[in-house]
C-alpha positions in Angstrom: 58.0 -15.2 -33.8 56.7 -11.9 -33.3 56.6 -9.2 -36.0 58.9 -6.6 -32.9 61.1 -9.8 -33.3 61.6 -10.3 -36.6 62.1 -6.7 -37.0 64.2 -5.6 -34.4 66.3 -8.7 -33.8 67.4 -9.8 -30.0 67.9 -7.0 -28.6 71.1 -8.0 -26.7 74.9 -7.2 -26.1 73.8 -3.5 -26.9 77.0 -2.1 -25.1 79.3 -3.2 -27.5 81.5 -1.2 -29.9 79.7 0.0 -33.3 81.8 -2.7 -35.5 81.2 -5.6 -32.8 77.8 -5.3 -32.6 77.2 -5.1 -36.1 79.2 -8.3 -36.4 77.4 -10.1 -34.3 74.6 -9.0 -36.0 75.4 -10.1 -39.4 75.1 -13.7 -39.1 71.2 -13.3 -38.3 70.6 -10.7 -40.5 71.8 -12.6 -43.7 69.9 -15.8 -43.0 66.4 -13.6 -43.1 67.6 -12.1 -46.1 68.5 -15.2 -47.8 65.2 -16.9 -46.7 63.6 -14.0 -48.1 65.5 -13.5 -51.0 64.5 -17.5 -52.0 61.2 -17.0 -50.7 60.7 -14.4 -53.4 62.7 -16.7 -56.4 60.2 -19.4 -55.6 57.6 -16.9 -56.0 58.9 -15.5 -59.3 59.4 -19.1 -60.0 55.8 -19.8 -59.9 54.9 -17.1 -61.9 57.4 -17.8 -64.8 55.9 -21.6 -64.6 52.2 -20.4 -64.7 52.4 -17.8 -67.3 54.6 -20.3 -69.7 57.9 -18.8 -69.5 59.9 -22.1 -68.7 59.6 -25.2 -69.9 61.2 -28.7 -69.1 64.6 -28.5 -70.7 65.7 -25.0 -69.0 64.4 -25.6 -65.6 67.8 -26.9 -63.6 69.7 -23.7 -65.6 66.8 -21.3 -64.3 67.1 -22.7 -60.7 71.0 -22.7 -61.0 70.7 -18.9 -61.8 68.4 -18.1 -59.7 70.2 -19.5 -56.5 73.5 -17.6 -57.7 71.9 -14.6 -58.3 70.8 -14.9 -54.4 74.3 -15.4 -53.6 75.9 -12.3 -55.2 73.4 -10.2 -53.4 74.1 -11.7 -50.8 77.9 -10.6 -50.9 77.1 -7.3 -52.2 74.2 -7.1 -49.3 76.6 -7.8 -46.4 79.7 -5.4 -47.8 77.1 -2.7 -48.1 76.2 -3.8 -44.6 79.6 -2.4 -43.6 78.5 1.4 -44.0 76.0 1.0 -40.9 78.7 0.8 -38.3 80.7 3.1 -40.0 78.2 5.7 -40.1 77.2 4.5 -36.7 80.8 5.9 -35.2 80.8 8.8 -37.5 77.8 10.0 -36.7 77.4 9.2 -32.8 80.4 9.4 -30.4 78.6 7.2 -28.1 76.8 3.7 -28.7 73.2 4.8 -29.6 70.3 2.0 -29.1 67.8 3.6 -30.8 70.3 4.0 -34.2 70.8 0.1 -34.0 67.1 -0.8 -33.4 65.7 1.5 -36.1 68.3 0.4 -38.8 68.2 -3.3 -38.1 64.3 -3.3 -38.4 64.5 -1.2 -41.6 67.1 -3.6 -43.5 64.8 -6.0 -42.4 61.9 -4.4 -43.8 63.3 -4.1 -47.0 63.7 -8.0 -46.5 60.1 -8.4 -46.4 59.3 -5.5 -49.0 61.3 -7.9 -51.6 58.8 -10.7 -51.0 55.6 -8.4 -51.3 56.9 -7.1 -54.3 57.2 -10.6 -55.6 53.5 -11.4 -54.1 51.7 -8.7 -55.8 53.5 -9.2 -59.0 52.6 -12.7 -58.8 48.8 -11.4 -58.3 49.3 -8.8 -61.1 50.2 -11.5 -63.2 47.1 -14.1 -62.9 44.9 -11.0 -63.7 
């Protein structure tokens, strides 16, 4: 997979309605940020274990946590997700390509800025 790809999506069905499109969009766009989202607990996970934080008797609660914690943002992620079609109609009578492309690769770039995040805290913390 391409980086263009991972950003941007497929770049297909583009004459749909603002709400359809987005729909259809959703499904894809919440299993990247999932992936990333655990990518980054596994990460943080790692750390934790490294620097001491958890030991053996918390480690099924910190895991338990950790994946609902994923979850709720999850939800809260895809209602905020909403507000792209929305301003997508109020904002541009007419279906606009370039609007779709450019916001899809940014929420996904925020998907890969949370795992960098946790990368170069995890390097910050074995210094």
């Amino acid at each position: 997979m391409s980086f263009a790809r991972f950003f941007y999506g497929k770049l297909d069905s583009m004459e749909l309605p603002a709400f359809r499109w987005w729909n259809s969009k959703r499904v894809e766009y919440s299993l990247r940020f999932l992936i990333c989202l655990i990518f980054s607990q596994l990460l943080f996970f790692l750390i934790a274990f490294s620097l001491g934080g958890i030991d053996t008797s918390n480690i099924f609660q910190r895991i338990v946590s950790a994946l609902l914690s994923d979850v709720v943002l999850l939800l809260l992620v895809n209602i905020v997700y909403f507000l792209w079609p929305v301003i997508e109609v109020i904002l541009f009578k007419e279906i606009n390509i370039v609007y779709r492309k450019n916001c899809f690769a940014f929420l996904n770039l925020l998907n890969v800025l949370i795992v960098v995040s946790a990368f170069m805290i995890m390097v910050a913390s074995k210094t």
